[in-house]
Residue, then its C-alpha position, 0 to 999 in steps of 0.5 A: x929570256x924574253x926581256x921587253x916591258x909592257x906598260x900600263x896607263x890607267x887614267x881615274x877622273x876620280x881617284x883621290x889626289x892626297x892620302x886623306x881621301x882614301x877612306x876605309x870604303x874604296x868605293x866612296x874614294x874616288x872608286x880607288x877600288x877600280x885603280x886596285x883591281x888594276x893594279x892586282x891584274x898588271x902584277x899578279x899571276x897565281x903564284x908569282x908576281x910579274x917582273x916586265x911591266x910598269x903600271x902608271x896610275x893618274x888619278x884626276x880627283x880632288x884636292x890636288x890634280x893630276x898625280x902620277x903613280x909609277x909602280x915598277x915594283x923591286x922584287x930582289x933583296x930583303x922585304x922592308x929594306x931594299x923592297x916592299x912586299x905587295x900583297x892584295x891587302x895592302x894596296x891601298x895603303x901603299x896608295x896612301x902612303x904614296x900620296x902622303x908622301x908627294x913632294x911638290x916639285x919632284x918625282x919622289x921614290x917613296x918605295x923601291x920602285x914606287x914613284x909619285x910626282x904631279x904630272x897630267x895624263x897628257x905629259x906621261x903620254x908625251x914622255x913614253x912617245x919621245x922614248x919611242x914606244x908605241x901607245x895603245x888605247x883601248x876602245x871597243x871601235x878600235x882594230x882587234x888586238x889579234x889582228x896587229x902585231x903589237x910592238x916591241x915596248x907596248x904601252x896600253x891606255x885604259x880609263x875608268x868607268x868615266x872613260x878618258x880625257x879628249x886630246x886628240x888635238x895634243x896628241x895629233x903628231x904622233x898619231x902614227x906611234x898610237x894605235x886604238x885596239x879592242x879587245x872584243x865586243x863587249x866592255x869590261x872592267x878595267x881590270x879585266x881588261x889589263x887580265x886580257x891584255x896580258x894574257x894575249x901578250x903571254x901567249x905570244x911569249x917563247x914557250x917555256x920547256x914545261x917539267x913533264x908535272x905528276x898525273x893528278x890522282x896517279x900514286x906519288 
């Protein structure tokens, strides 16, 4: 079993910062509809749910900057107790909930595996260095993702539409743990990239012995 953890770090400049700022229309808070694209392309495949990656989600908007959102979701045991049940539609009450549920002072699990705690872009960052895993951002100039070999541990870097914070200054002594890749030519959503980025992380994957499936139209 191919047991590494991929993560990702979406960074929002907008992204509402308390559960009253996520109204009924996501686009009008903070484009949180941006941040859940994301997240449905980090965890979902068609038919199954990733179970080796982490999502962090820091979101800049107002009232109250910067939250830290970890998703690592528990998918064992019985929905409602030990786990919640992540489905497409019910992201964005997750999110509120989360927020609402932020203790000043602390990293507070509001779900099995869903975290929330005040902390900024800068210091997650920090955090995942100091465990000794390798940070790459994505940005059209970097190198093309198929021309390095990707770290055991990857954590991926990713801005909204607004882009990232500068600090490169902060982060100046780990420039050998941080690496820019690209992806391609063209920009795309977040989403879309976080989609990318895992599909050129599974191809990479031990290939799994498939059961010969029956022909499609051949009788059963």
């Amino acid at each position: 079993g191919n047991c590494k953890m991929r993560e990702f770090i979406y960074y929002s400049k907008s992204a509402p910062t308390s559960g009253a700022g996520v109204k009924d229309d996501l686009m009008k808070s903070g484009r949180l509809d941006i941040a859940i694209h994301t997240i449905i392309a980090t965890f979902f495949l068609s038919h199954d749910i990733r179970r080796d990656v982490k999502l962090h989600l820091i979101f800049d908007g107002t009232p109250d900057p910067p939250k830290h959102l970890e998703f690592f979701p528990e998918l064992e045991g019985k929905t409602g107790e030990d786990k919640i049940y992540l489905n497409k539609k019910d992201i964005s009450k997750i999110i509120k909930k989360m927020l609402y549920k932020y203790k000043p002072n602390e990293k507070n699990q509001v779900f099995p595996g869903y975290w929330i705690e005040k902390k900024p872009l800068i210091e997650v960052i920090k955090e995942l260095l100091k465990q000794e895993k390798t940070i790459y951002i994505l940005d059209k100039d970097g190198e093309d993702i198929r021309d390095i070999k990707i770290s055991e541990n990857p954590v991926f870097l990713l801005g909204d539409h607004e882009g990232l914070p500068k600090m490169s200054k902060e982060l100046k002594r780990y420039k050998e743990k941080i690496t820019k890749v690209s992806i391609g030519k063209r920009t795309y959503f977040a989403s879309q990239t976080v989609a990318i980025v895992n599909n050129e992380l599974d191809r990479s994957l031990p290939s799994v012995a498939r059961k010969p499936t029956a022909q499609r139209g051949a009788s059963q």
